[in-house]
Biopython code that builds the backbone (N, CA, C, O; Angstrom):
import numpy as np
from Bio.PDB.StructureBuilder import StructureBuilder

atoms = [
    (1, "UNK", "N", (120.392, 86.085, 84.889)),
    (1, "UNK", "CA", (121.151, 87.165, 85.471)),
    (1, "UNK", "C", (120.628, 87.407, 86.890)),
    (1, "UNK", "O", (119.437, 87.318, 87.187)),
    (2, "UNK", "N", (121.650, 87.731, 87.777)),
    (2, "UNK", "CA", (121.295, 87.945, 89.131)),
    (2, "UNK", "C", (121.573, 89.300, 89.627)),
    (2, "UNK", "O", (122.686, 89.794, 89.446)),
    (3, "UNK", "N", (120.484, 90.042, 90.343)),
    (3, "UNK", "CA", (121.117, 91.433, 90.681)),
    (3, "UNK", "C", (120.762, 91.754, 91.956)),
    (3, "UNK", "O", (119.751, 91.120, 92.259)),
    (4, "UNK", "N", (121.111, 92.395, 92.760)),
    (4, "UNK", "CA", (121.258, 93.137, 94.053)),
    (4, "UNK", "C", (120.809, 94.195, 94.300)),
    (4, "UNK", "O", (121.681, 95.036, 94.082)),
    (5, "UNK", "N", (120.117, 94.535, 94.564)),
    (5, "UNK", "CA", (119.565, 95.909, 95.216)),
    (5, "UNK", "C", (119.218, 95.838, 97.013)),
    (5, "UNK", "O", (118.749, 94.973, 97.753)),
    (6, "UNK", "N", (119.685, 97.110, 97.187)),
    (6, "UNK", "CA", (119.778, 97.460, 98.817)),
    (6, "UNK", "C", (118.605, 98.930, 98.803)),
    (6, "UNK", "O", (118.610, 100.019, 98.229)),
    (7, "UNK", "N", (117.828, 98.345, 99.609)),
    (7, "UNK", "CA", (116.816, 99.324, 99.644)),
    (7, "UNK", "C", (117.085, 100.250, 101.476)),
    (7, "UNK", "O", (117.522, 99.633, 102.447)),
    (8, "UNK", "N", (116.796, 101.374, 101.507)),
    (8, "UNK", "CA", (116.866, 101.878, 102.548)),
    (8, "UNK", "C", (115.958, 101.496, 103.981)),
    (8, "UNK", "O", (115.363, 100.539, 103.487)),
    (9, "UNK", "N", (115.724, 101.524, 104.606)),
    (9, "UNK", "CA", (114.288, 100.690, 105.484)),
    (9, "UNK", "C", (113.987, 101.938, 106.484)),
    (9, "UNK", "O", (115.047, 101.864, 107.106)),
    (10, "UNK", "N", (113.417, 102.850, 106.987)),
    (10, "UNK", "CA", (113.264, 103.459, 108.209)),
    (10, "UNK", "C", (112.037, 102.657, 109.248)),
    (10, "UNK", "O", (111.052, 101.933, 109.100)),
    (11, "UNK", "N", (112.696, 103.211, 110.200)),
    (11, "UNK", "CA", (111.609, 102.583, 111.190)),
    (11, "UNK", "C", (111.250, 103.591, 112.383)),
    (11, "UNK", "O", (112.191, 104.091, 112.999)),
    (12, "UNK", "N", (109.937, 103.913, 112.737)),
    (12, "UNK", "CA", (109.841, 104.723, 113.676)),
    (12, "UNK", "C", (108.997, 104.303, 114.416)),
    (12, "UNK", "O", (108.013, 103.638, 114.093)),
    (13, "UNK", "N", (109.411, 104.771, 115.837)),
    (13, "UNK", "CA", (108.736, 104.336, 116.867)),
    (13, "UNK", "C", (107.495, 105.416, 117.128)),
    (13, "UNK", "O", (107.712, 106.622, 117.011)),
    (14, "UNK", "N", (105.947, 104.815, 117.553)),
    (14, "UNK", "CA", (105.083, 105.380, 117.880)),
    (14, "UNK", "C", (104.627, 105.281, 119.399)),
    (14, "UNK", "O", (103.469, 104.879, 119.513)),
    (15, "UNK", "N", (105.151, 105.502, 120.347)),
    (15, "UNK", "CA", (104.686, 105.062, 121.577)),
    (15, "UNK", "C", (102.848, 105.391, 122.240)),
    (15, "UNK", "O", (102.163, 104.787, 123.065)),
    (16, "UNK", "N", (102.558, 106.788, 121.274)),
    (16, "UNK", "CA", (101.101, 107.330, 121.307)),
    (16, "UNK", "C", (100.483, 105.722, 121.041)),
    (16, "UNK", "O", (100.026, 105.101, 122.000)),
    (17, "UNK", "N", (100.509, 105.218, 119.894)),
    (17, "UNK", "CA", (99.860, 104.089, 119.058)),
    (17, "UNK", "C", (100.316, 102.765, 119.508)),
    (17, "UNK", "O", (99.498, 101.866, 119.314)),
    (18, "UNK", "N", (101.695, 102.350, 120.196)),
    (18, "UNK", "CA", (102.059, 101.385, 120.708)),
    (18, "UNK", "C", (102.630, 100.531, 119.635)),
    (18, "UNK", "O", (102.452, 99.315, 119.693)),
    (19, "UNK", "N", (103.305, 101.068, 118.655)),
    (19, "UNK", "CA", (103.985, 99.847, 117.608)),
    (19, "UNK", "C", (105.229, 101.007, 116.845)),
    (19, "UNK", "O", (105.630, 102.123, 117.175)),
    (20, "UNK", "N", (105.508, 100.196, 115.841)),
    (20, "UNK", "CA", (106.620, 100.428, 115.412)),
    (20, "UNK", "C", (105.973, 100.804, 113.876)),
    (20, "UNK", "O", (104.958, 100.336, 113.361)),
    (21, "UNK", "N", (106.636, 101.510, 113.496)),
    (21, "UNK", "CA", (105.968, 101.303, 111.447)),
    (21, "UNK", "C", (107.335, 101.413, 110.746)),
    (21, "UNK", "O", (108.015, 102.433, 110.861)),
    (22, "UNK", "N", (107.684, 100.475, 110.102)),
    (22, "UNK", "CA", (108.785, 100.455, 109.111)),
    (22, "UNK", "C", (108.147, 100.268, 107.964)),
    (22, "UNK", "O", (107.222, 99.523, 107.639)),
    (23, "UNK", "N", (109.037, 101.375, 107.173)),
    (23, "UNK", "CA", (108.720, 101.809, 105.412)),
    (23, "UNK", "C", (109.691, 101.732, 105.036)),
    (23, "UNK", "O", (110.623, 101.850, 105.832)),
    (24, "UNK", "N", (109.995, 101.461, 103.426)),
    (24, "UNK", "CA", (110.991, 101.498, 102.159)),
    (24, "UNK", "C", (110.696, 103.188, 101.937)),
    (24, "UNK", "O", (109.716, 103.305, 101.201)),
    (25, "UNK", "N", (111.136, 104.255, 102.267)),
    (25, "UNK", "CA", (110.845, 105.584, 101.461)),
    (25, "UNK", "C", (111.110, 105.798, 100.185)),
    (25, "UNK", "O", (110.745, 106.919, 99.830)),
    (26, "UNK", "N", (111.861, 104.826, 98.919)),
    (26, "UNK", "CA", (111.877, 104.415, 97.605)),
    (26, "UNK", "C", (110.820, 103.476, 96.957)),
    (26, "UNK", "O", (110.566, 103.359, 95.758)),
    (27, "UNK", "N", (110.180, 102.741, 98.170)),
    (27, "UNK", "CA", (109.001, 101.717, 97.639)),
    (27, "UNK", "C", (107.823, 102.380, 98.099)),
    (27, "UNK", "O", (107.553, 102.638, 99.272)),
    (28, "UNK", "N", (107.163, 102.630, 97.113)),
    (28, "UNK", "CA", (105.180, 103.490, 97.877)),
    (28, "UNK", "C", (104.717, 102.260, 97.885)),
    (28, "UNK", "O", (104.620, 101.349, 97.062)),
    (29, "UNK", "N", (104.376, 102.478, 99.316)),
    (29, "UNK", "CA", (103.334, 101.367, 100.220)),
    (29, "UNK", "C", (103.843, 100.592, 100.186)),
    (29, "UNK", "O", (103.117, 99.599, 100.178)),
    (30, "UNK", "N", (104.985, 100.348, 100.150)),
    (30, "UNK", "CA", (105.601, 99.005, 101.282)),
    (30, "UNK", "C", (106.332, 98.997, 102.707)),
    (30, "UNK", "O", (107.497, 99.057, 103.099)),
    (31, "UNK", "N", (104.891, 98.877, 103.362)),
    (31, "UNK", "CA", (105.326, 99.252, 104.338)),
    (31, "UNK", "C", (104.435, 98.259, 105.845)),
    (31, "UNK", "O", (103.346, 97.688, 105.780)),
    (32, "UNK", "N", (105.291, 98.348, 106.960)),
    (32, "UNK", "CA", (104.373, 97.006, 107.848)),
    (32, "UNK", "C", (104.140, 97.754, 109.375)),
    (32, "UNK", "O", (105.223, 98.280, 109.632)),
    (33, "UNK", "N", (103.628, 97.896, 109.971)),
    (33, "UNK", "CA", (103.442, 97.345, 111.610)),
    (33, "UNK", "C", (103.308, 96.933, 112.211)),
    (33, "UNK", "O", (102.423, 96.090, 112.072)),
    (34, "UNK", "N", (104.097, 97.030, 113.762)),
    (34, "UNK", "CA", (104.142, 95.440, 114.025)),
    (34, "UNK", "C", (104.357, 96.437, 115.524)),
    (34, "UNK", "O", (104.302, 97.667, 115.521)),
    (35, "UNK", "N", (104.628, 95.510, 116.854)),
    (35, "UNK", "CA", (104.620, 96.104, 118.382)),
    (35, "UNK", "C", (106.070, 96.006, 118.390)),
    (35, "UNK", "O", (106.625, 97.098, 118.275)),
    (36, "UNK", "N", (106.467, 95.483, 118.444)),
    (36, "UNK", "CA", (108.079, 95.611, 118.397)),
    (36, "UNK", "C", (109.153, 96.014, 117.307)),
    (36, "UNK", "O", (108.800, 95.739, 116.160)),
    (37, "UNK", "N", (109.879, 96.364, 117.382)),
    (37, "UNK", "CA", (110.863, 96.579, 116.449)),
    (37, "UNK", "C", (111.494, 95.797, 115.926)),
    (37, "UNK", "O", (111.582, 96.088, 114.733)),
    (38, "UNK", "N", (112.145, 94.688, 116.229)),
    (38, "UNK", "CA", (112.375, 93.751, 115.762)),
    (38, "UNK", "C", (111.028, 92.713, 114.790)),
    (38, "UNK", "O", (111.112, 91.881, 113.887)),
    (39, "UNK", "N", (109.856, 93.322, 115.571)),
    (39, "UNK", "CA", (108.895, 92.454, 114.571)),
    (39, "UNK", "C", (108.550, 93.572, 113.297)),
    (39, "UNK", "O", (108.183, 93.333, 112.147)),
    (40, "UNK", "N", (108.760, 94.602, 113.831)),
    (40, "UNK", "CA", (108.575, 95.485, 112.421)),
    (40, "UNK", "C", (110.017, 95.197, 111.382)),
    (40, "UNK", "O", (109.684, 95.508, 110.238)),
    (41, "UNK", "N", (110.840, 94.926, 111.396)),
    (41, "UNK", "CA", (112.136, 94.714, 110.698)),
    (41, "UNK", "C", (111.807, 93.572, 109.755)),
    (41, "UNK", "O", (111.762, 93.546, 108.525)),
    (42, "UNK", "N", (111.522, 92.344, 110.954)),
    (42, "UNK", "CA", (110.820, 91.084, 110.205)),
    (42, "UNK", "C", (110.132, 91.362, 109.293)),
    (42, "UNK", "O", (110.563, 91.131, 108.163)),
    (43, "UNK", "N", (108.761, 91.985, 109.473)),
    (43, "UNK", "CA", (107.737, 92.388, 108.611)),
    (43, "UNK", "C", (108.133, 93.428, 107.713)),
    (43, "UNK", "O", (107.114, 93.876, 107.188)),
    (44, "UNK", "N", (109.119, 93.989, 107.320)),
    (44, "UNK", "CA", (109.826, 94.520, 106.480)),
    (44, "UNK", "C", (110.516, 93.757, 105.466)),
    (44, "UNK", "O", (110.487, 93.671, 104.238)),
    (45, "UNK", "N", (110.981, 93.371, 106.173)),
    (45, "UNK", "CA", (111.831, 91.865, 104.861)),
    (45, "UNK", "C", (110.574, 91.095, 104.662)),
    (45, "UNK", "O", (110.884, 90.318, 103.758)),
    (46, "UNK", "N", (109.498, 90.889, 104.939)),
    (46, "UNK", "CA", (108.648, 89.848, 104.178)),
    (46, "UNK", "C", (107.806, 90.988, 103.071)),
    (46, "UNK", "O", (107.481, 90.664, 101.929)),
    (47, "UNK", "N", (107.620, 91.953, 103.497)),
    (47, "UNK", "CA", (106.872, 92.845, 102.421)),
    (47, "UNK", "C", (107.555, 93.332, 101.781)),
    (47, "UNK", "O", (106.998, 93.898, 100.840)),
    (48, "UNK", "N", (109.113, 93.456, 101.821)),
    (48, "UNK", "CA", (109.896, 93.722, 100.535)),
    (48, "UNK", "C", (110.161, 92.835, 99.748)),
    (48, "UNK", "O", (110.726, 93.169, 98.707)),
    (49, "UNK", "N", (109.855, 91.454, 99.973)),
    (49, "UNK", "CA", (109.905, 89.821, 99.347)),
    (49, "UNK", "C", (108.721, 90.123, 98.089)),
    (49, "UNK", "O", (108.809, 90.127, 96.861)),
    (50, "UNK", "N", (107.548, 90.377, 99.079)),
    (50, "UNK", "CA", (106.438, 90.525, 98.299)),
    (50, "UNK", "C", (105.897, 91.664, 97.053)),
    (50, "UNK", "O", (105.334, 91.488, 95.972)),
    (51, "UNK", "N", (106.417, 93.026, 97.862)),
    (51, "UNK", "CA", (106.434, 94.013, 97.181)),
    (51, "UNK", "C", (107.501, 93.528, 95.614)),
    (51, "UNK", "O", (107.264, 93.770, 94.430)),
    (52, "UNK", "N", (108.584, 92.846, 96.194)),
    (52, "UNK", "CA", (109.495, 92.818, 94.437)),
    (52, "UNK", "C", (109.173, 91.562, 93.536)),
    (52, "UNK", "O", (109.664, 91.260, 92.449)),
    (53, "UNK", "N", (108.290, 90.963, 94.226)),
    (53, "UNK", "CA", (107.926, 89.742, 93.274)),
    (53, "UNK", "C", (106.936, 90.309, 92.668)),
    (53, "UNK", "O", (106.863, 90.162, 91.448)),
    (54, "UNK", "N", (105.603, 91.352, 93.588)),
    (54, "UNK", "CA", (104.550, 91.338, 92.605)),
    (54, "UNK", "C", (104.935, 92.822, 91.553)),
    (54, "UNK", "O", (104.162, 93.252, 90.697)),
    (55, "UNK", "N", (106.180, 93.369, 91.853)),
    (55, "UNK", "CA", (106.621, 94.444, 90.339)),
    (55, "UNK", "C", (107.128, 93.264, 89.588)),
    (55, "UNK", "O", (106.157, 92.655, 89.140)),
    (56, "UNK", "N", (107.814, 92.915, 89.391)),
    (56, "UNK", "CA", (108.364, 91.137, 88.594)),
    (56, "UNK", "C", (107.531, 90.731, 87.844)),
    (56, "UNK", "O", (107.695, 91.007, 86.656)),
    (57, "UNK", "N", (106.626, 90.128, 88.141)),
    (57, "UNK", "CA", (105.223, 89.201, 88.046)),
    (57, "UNK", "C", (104.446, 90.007, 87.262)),
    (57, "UNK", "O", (103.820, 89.478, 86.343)),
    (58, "UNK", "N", (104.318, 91.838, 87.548)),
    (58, "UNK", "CA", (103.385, 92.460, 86.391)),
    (58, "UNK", "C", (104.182, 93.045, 85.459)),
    (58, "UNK", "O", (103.754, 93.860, 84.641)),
    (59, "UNK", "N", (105.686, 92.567, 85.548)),
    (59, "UNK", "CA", (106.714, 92.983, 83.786)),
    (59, "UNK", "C", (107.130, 94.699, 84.326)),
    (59, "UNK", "O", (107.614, 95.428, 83.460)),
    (60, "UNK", "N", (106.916, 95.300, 85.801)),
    (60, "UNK", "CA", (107.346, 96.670, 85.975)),
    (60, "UNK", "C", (108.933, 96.304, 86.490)),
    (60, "UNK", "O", (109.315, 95.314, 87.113)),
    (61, "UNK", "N", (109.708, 97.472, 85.997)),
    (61, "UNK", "CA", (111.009, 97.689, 86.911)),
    (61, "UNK", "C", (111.292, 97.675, 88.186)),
    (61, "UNK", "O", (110.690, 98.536, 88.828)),
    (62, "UNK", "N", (112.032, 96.966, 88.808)),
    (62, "UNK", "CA", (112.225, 97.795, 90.047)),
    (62, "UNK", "C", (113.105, 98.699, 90.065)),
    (62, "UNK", "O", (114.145, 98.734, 89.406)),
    (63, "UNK", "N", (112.451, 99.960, 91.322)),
    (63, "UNK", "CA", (113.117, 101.098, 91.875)),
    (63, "UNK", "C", (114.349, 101.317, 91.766)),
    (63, "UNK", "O", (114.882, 100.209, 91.833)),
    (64, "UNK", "N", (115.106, 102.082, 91.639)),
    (64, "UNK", "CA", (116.515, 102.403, 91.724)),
    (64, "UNK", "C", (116.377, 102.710, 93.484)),
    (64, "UNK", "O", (115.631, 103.536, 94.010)),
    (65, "UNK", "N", (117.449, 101.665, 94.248)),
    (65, "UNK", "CA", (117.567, 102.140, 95.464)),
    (65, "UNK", "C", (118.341, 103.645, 95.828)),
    (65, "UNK", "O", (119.348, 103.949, 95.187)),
    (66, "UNK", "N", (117.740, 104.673, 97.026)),
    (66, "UNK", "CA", (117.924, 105.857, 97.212)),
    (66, "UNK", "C", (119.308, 105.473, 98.306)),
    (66, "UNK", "O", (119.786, 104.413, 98.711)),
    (67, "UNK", "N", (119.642, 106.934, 98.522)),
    (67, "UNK", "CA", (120.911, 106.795, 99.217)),
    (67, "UNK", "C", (120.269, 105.761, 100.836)),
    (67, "UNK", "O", (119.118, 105.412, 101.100)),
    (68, "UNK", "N", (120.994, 105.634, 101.278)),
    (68, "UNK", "CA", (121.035, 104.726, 102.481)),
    (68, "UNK", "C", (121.299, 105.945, 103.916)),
    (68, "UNK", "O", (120.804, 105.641, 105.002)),
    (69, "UNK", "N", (121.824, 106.825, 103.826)),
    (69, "UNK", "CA", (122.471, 107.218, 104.864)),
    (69, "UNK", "C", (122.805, 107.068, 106.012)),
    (69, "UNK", "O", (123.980, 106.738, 106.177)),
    (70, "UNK", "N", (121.821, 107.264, 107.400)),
    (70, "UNK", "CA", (122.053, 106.298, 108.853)),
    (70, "UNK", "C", (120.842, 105.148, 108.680)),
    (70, "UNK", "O", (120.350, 104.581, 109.655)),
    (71, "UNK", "N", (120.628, 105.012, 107.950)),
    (71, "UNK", "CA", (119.147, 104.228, 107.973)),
    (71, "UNK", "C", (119.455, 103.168, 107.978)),
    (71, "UNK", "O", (120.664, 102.978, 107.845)),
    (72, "UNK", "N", (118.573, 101.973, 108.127)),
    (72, "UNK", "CA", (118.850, 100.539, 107.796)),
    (72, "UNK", "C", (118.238, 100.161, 106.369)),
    (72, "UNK", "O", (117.117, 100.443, 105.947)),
    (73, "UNK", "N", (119.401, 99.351, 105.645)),
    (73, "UNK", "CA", (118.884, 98.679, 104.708)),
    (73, "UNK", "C", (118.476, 97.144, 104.303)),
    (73, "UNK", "O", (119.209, 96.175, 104.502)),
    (74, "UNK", "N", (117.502, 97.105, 103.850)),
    (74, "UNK", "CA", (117.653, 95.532, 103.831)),
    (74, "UNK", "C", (117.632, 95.006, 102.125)),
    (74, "UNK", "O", (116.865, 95.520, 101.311)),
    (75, "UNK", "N", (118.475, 94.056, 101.817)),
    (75, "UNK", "CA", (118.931, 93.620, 100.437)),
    (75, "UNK", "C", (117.870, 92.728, 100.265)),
    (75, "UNK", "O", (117.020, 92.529, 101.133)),
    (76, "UNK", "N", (117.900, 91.992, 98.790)),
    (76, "UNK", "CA", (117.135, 91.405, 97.967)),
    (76, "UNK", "C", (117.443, 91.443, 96.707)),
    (76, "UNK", "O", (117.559, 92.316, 95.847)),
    (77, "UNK", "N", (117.605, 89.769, 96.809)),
    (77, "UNK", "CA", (118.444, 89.071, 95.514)),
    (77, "UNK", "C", (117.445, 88.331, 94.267)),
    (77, "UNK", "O", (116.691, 87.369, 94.414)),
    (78, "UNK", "N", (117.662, 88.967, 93.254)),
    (78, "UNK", "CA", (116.940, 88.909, 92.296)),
    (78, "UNK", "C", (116.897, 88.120, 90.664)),
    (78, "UNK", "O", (116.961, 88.636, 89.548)),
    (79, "UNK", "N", (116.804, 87.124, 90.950)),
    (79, "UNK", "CA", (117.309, 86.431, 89.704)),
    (79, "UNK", "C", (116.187, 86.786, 88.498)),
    (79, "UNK", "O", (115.001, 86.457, 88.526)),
    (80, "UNK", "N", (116.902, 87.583, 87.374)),
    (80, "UNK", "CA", (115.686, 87.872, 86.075)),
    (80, "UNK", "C", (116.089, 87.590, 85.205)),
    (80, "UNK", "O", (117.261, 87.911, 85.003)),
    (81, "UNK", "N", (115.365, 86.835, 84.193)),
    (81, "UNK", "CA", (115.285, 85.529, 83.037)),
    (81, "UNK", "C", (115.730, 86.625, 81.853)),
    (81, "UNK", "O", (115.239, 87.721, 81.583)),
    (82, "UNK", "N", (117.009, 85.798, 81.167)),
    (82, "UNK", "CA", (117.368, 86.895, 79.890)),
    (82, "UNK", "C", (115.619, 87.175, 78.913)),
    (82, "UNK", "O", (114.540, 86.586, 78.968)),
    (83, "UNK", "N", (115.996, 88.052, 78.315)),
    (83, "UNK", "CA", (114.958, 88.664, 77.633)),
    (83, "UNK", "C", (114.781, 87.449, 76.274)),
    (83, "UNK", "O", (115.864, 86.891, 76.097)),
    (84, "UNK", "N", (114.222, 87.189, 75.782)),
    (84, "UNK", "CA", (114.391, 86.421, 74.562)),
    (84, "UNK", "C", (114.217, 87.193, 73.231)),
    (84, "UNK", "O", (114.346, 86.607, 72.156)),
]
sb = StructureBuilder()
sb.init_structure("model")
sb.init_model(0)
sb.init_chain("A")
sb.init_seg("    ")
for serial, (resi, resn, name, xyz) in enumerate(atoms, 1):
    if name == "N":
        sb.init_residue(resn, " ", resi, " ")
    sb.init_atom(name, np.array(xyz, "f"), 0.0, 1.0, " ", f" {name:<3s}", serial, name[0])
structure = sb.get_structure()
């Protein structure tokens, strides 16, 4: 079975600190920084790769994605093995 989930992504700029920090506000602690925004986005999609393999891998659920509203979301496609 294959399923879809769209997670919300925010990203805020820190100019005090000089980078960007993008978080999942539905995923605790998945979250990256990076100097650019575009490299924080990147580093968003690789730690949401990681973040849903290692809930997978220890038999936990994943999150029910939260509303989206102006935010960016980024998807992730999930293939999970029927139950036996």
């Amino acid at each position: 079975m294959t399923t879809f989930r769209s997670y919300p992504l925010l990203v805020e700029h820190h100019p005090d600190e000089g980078g960007y920090l993008a978080f999942f506000p539905t995923l605790p602690g998945c979250q990256t920084w990076a100097d650019s925004f575009e490299e924080a986005v990147q580093g968003a999609e690789e730690a949401l790769a990681v973040y849903v393999e290692t809930l997978l891998a220890n038999g936990d659920p994943l999150p029910e994605p939260g509303p989206s509203g102006r935010q960016t979301t980024l998807g992730v496609i999930v293939r999970l093995e029927p139950a036996a």
